[in-house]
C-alpha positions as CSV (number, residue, x, y, z in Angstrom):
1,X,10.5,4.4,-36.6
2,X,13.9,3.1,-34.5
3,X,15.3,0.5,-32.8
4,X,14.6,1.3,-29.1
5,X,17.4,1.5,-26.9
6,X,17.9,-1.2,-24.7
7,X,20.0,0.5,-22.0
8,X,21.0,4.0,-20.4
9,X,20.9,5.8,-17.4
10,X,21.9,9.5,-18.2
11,X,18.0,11.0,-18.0
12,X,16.5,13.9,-18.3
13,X,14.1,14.4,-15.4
14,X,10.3,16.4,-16.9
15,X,8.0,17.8,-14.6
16,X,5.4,20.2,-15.9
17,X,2.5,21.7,-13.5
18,X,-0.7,21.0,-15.5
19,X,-3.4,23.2,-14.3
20,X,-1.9,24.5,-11.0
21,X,1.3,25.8,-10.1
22,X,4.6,24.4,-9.4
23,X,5.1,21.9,-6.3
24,X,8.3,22.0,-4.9
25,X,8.0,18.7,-2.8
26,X,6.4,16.8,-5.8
27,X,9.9,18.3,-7.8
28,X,11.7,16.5,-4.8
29,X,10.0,13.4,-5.0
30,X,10.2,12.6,-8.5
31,X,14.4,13.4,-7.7
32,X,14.3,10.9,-5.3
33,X,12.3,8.3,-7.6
34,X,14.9,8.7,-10.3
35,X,17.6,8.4,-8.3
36,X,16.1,5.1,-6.3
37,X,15.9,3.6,-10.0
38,X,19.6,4.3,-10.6
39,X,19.1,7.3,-12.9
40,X,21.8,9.7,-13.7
41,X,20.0,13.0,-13.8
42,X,21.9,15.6,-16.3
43,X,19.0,17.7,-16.4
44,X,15.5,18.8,-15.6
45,X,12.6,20.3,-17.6
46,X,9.7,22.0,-16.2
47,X,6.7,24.4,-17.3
48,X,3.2,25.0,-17.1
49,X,0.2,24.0,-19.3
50,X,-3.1,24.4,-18.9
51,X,-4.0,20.7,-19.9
52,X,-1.9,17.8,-21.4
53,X,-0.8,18.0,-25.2
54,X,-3.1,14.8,-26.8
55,X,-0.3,14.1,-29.2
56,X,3.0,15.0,-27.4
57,X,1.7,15.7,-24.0
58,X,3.9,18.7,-23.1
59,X,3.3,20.1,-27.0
60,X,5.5,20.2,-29.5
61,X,7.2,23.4,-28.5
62,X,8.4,22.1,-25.2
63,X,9.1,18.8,-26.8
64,X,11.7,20.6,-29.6
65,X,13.2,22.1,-26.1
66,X,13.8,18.7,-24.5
67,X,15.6,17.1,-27.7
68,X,17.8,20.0,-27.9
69,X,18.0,19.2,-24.0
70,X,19.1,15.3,-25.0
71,X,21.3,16.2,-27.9
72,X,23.6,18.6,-25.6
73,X,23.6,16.0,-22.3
74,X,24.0,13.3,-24.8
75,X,21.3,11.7,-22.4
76,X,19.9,8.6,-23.3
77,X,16.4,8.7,-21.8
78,X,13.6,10.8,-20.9
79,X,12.0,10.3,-17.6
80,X,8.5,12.3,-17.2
81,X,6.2,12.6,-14.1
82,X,3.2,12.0,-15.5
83,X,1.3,9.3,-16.6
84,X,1.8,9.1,-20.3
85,X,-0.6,7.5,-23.4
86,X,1.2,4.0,-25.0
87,X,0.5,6.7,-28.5
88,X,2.0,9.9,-26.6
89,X,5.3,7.4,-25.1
90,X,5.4,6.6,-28.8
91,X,5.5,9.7,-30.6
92,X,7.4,11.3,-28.0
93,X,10.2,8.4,-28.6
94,X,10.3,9.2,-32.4
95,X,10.6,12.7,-32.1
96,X,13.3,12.5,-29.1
97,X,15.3,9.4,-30.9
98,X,15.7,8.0,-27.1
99,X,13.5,5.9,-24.3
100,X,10.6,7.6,-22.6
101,X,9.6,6.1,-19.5
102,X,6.7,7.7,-18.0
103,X,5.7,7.8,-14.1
104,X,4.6,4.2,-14.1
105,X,7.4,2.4,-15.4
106,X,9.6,4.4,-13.2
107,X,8.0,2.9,-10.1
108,X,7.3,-0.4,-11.6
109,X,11.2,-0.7,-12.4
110,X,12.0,0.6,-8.3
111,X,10.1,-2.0,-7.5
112,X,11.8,-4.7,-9.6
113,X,15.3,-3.9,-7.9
114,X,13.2,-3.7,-4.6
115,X,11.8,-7.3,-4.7
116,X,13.8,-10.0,-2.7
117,X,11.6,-12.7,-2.0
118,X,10.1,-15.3,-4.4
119,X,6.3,-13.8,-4.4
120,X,7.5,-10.3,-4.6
121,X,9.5,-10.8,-7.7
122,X,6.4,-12.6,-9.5
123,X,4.4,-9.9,-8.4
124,X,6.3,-7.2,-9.9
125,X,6.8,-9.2,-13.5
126,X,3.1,-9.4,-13.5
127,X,2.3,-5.5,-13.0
128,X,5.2,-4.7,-15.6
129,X,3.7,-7.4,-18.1
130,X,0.3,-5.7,-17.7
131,X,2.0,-2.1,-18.0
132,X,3.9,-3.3,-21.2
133,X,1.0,-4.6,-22.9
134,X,-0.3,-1.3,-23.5
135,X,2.6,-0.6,-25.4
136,X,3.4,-3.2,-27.5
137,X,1.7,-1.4,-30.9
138,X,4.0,0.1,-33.7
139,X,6.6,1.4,-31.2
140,X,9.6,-1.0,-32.3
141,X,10.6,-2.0,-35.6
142,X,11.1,-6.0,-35.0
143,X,7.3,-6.0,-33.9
144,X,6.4,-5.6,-37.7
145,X,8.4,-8.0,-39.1
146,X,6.7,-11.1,-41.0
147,X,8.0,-14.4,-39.9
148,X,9.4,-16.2,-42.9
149,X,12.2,-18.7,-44.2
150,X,11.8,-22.2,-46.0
151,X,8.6,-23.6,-45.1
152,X,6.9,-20.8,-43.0
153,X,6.0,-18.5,-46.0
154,X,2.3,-17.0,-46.2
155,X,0.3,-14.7,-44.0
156,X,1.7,-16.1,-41.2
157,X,2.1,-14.4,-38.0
158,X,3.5,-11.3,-37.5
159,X,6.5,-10.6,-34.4
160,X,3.8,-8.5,-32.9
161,X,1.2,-11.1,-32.7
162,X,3.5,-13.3,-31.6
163,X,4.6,-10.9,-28.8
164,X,1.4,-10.4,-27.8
165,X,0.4,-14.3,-27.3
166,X,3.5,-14.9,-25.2
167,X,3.0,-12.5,-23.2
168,X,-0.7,-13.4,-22.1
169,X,0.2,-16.8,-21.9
170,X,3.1,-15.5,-19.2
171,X,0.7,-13.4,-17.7
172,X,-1.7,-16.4,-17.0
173,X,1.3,-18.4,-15.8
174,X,1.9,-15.5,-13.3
175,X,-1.7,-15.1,-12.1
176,X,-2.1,-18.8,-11.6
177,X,1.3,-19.0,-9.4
178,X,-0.1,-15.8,-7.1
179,X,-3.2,-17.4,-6.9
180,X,-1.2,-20.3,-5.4
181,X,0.3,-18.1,-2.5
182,X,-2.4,-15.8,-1.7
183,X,-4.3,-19.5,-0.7
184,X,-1.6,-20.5,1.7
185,X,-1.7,-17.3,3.2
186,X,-5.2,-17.0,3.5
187,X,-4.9,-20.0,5.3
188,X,-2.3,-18.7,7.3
189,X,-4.7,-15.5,8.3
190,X,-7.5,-18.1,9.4
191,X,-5.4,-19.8,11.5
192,X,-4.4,-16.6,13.1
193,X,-8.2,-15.8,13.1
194,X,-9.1,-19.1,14.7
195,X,-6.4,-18.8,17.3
196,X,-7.7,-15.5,17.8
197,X,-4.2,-13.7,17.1
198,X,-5.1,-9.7,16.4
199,X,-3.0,-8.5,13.6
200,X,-1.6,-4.7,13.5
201,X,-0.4,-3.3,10.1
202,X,2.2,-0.5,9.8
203,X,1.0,2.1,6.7
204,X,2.4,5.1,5.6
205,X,3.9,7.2,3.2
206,X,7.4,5.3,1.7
207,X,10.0,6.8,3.7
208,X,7.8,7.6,6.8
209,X,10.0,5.1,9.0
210,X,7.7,1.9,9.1
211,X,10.3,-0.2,8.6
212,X,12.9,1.5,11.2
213,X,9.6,1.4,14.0
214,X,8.8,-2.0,12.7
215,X,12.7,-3.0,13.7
216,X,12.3,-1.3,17.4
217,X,9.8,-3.0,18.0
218,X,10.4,-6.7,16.7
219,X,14.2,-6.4,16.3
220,X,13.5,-7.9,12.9
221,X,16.8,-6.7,11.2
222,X,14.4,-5.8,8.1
223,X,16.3,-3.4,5.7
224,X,16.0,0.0,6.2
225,X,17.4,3.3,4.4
226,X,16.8,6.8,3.9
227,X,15.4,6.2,0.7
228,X,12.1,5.5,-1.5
229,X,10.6,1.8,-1.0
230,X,14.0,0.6,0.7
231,X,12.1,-2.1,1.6
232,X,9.2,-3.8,-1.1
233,X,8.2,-7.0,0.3
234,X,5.9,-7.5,3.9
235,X,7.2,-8.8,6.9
236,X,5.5,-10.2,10.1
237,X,6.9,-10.7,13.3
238,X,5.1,-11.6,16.9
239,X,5.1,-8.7,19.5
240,X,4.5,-9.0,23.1
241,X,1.8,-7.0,24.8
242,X,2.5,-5.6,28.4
243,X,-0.5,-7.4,30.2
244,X,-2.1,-8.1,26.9
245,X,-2.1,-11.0,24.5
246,X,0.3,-11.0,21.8
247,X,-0.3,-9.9,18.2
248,X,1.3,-9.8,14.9
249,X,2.6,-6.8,13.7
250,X,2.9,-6.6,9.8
251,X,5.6,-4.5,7.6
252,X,3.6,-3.1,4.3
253,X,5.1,-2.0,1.2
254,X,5.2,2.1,1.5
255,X,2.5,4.1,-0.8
256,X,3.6,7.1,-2.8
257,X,1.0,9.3,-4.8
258,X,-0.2,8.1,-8.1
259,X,0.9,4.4,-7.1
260,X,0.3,2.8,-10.8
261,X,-3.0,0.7,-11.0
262,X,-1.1,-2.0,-12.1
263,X,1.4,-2.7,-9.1
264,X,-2.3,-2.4,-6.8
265,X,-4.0,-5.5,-8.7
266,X,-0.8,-7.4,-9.0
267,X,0.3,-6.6,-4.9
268,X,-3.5,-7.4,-3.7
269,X,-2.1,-10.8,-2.1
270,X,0.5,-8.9,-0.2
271,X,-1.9,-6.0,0.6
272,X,-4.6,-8.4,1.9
273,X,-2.2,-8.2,5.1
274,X,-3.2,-4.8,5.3
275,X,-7.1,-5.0,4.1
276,X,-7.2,-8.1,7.1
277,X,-5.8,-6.4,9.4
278,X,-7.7,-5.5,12.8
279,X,-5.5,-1.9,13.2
280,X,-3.6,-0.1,11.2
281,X,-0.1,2.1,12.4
282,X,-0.7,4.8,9.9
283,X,3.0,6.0,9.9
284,X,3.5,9.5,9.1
285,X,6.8,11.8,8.7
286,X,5.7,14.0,11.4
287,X,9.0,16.4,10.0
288,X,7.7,16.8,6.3
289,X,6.5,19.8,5.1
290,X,3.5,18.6,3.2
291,X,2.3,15.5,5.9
292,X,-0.9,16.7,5.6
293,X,-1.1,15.5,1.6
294,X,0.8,12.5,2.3
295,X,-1.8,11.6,4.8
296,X,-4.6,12.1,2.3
297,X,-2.6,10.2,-0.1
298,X,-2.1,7.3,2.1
299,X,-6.1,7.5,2.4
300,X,-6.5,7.2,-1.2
301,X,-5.1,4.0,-1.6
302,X,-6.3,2.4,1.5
303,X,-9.6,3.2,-0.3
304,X,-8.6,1.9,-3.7
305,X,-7.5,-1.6,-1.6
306,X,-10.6,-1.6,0.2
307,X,-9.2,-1.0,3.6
308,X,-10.3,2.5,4.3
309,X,-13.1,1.3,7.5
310,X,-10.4,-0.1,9.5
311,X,-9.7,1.4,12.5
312,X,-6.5,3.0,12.4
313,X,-4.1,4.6,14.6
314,X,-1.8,7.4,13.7
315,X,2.0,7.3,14.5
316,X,4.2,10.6,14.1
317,X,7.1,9.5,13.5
318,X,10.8,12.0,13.1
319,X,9.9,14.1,16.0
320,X,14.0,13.9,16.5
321,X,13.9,16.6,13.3
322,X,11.2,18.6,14.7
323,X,12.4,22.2,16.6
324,X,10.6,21.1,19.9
325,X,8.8,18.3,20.4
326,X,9.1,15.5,23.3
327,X,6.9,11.7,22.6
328,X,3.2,11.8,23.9
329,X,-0.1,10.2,23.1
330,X,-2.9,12.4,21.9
331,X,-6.5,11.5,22.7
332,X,-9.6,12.4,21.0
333,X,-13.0,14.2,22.8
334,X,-14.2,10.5,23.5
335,X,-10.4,9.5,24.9
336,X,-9.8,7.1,22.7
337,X,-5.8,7.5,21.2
338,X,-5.8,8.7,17.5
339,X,-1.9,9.9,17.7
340,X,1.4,8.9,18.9
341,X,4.7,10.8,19.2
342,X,7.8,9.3,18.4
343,X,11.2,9.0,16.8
344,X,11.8,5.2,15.7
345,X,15.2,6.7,14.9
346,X,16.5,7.3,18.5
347,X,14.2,5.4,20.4
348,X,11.9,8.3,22.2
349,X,8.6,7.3,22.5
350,X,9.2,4.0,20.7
351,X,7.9,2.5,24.3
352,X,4.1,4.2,24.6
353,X,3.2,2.0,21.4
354,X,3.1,-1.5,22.6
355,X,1.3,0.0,25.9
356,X,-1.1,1.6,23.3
357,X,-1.6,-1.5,21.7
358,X,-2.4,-3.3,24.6
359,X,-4.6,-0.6,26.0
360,X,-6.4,-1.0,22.3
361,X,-6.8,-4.3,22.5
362,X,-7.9,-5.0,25.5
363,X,-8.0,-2.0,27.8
364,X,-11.5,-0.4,26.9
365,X,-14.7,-3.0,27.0
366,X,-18.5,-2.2,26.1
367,X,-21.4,-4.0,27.1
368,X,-24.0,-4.6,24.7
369,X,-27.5,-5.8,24.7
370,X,-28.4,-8.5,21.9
371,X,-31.8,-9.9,21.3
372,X,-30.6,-13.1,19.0
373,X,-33.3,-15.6,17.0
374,X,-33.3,-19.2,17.3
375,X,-31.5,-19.6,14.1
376,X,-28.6,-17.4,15.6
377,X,-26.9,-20.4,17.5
378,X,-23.8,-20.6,16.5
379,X,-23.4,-16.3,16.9
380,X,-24.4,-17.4,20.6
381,X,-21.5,-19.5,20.8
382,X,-19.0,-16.8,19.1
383,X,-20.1,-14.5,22.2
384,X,-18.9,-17.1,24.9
385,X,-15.5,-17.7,23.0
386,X,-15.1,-14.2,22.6
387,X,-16.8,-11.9,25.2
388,X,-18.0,-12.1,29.1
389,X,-21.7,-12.9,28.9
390,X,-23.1,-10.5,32.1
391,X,-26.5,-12.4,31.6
392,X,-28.7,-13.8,29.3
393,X,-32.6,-15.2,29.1
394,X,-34.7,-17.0,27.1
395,X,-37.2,-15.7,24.8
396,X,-40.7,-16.4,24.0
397,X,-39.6,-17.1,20.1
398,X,-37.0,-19.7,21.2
399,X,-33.9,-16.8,21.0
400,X,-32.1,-15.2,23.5
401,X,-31.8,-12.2,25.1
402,X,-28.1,-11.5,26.0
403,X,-25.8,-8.7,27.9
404,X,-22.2,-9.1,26.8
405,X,-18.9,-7.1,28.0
406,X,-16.6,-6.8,24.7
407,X,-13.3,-5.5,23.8
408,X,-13.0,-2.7,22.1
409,X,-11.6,-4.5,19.1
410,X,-13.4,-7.3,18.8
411,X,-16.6,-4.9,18.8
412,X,-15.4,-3.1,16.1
413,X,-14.4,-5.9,14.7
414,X,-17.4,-8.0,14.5
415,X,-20.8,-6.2,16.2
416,X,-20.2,-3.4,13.5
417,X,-20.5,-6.0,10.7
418,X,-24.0,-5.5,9.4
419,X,-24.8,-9.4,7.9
420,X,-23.8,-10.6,11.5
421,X,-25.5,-8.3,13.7
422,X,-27.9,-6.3,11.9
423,X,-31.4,-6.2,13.9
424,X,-30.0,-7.6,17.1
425,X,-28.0,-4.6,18.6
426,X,-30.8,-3.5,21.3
427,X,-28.7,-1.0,23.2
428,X,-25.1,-0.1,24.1
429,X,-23.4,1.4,27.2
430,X,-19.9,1.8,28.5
431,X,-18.7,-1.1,30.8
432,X,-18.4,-0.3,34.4
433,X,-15.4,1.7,35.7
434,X,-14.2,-1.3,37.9
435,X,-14.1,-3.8,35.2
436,X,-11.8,-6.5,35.6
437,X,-8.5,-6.1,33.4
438,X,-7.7,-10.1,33.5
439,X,-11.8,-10.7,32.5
440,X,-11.1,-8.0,29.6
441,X,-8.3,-9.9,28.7
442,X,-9.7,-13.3,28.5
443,X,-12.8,-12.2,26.3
């Protein structure tokens, strides 16, 4: 047992390839991490294992390496790239005589430097709170010790105990505060909805550019740096359409892979800008040598938030870095756009997005034919606030028979939702070539 160290930066950086070989991008990415937390590397341990260690996680072999590591840097923590058991951090620390602080924590404490305003900061005590209280068993010696004195003799409670209850009651506090905001802002996204304001969210990899693009395009003056999660909490800013309504475009927090479970359930509040959104920017480092994964990995978590089905648009951003490459749109076999070339950085190609947008919005329209029931008047009057009704006839059950011309977006929208439309879809067609762009616009 010891008294864990309260401070330190000089780390030793451990990396071992469990079941697969070495990656030398996830090497430079768990650099960059350490330095973004303000760690001092002095030097780096890797190997290879066929699975995890259950008691020291790299085995004790590696693990007498690393202290002989720590004893000749004189380094004063251990920083490992893995998610680690609260009984492996703990017997790791025992054996090492210094602070572990597993993948987690790492990000959890970027995040706390990262936070500026007043929701972001609660946010990141609450995911650190809920990390910690994993851990708070037999690691430090103060968490054994009886209460006592004059007066307070007996079973008592022990530091622990105590340790424990304060930090639920904190964590209740916390959750309670959140619960506060993510009401005003849900209030906020239904006034947006009932003004019928489309909202676009910028997503990507951290370090992909959103915020840089985001800037471009809003002149926002949000932070940006060449650096992980230089910027934590979400911005939105209006942004004029050519010939189009305006929408609001959002600034999300960046994803990395492995994002801690923790920092998803306390961020839900500032993610619901992303799961609400009508579009998402999927912003992607079009110079990085393994895109393709950070794509995927970007995928994962929009599934873990519940955001995966919305329609989303991908933006390839650092095409300045790339040997040859000029800004373009790419179109898919049914000519919708499902990539755009840029360089936020210098500006090239910056100006096809908004046109995009716009086109998005409210350059394509379908024309669908409805069959609605007589229960189904108020969906009838959604359809005149939101589309062009071509034509429309009783029925003999007291519904309506009804040809609309919709956007684009508000068909995927809303005729894709199944508890609103299911059973009343009776056909679908393209609307006519010579459809009217100021009609489009008004539906």
């Amino acid at each position: 047992m010891f008294e864990r160290p309260g401070s330190g930066e000089r780390a030793i950086l451990v990396q071992l390839a469990i079941g697969h070989a070495a990656d030398d991008d996830a090497m430079l990415e768990f650099r960059l991490l350490a330095k973004a937390a303000g760690a001092l590397e002095v030097g780096y341990l890797t190997g290879n294992r066929d699975r995890p260690d259950p008691r020291l996680f790299i085995g004790s072999g590696k693990a007498d390496e690393l202290r002989s590591l720590i004893e000749a840097t004189r380094a004063e923590l251990a920083i490992f790239d893995h998610a680690l058991s609260p009984a492996q951090e703990r017997n790791l620390e025992r054996l090492l005589q210094c602070r572990v602080v597993e993948r987690s924590g790492l990000i959890l404490d970027i995040f706390a430097q990262r936070a500026r305003s007043f929701e972001g900061k609660l946010q990141v005590e609450l995911a650190q709170l809920r990390h910690l209280s994993t851990r708070l068993v037999r690691g430090w010696t103060h968490l054994e010790r009886q209460k006592g004195g004059i007066g307070l003799r007996g079973p008592g409670e022990t530091q622990l105990e105590t340790d424990r209850r304060l930090l639920g009651q904190r964590i209740t506090q916390l959750k309670a505060r959140l619960s506060r905001i993510e009401t005003r802002q849900a209030q906020a996204r239904r006034a947006r909805e009932r003004a019928d304001v489309s909202t676009v969210a910028l997503v990507g990899y951290t370090n992909a550019g959103k915020s840089t693009l985001f800037n471009q395009l809003t002149e926002a003056g949000v932070f940006q740096a060449d650096q992980l999660f230089a910027t934590l909490d979400p911005t939105l800013r209006r942004l004029a359409l050519p010939n189009a309504p305006a929408i609001v475009l959002a600034d999300t927090v960046g994803f990395v892979n492995q994002l801690p479970h923790e920092l998803v359930a306390a961020f839900r509040s500032t993610l619901q800008e992303t799961r609400s959104a009508d579009l998402l920017l999927h912003v992607v480092d079009a110079s990085n040598d393994q895109r393709d994964r950070r794509i995927a990995d970007v995928d994962t978590v929009l599934e873990e938030i519940g955001a995966r089905d919305i329609p989303v648009i991908s933006v390839f951003n650092k095409i300045d870095m790339l040997p040859v490459s000029e800004p373009r749109i790419d179109r898919g076999e049914d000519g919708l756009v499902n990539r755009v070339w840029l360089s936020a950085a210098t500006g090239a190609g910056v100006e096809l997005l908004p046109q995009v947008l716009a086109d998005y919005f409210c350059g394509e329209s379908l024309r669908q034919q409805l069959r609605l029931g007589p229960a189904d008047g108020s969906l009838r009057a959604w359809l005149f606030d939101h589309a062009i009704v071509v034509s429309e006839s009783p029925t003999e059950q007291g519904g309506w028979d009804i040809e609309v011309q919709i956007s684009r977006a508000q068909h995927d929208r809303y005729l894709l939702d199944p508890e609103r439309w299911a059973g009343r879809l009776v056909s679908q067609c393209p609307a006519p070539a010579g459809a009217n762009r100021d009609s489009e616009n008004s539906a």
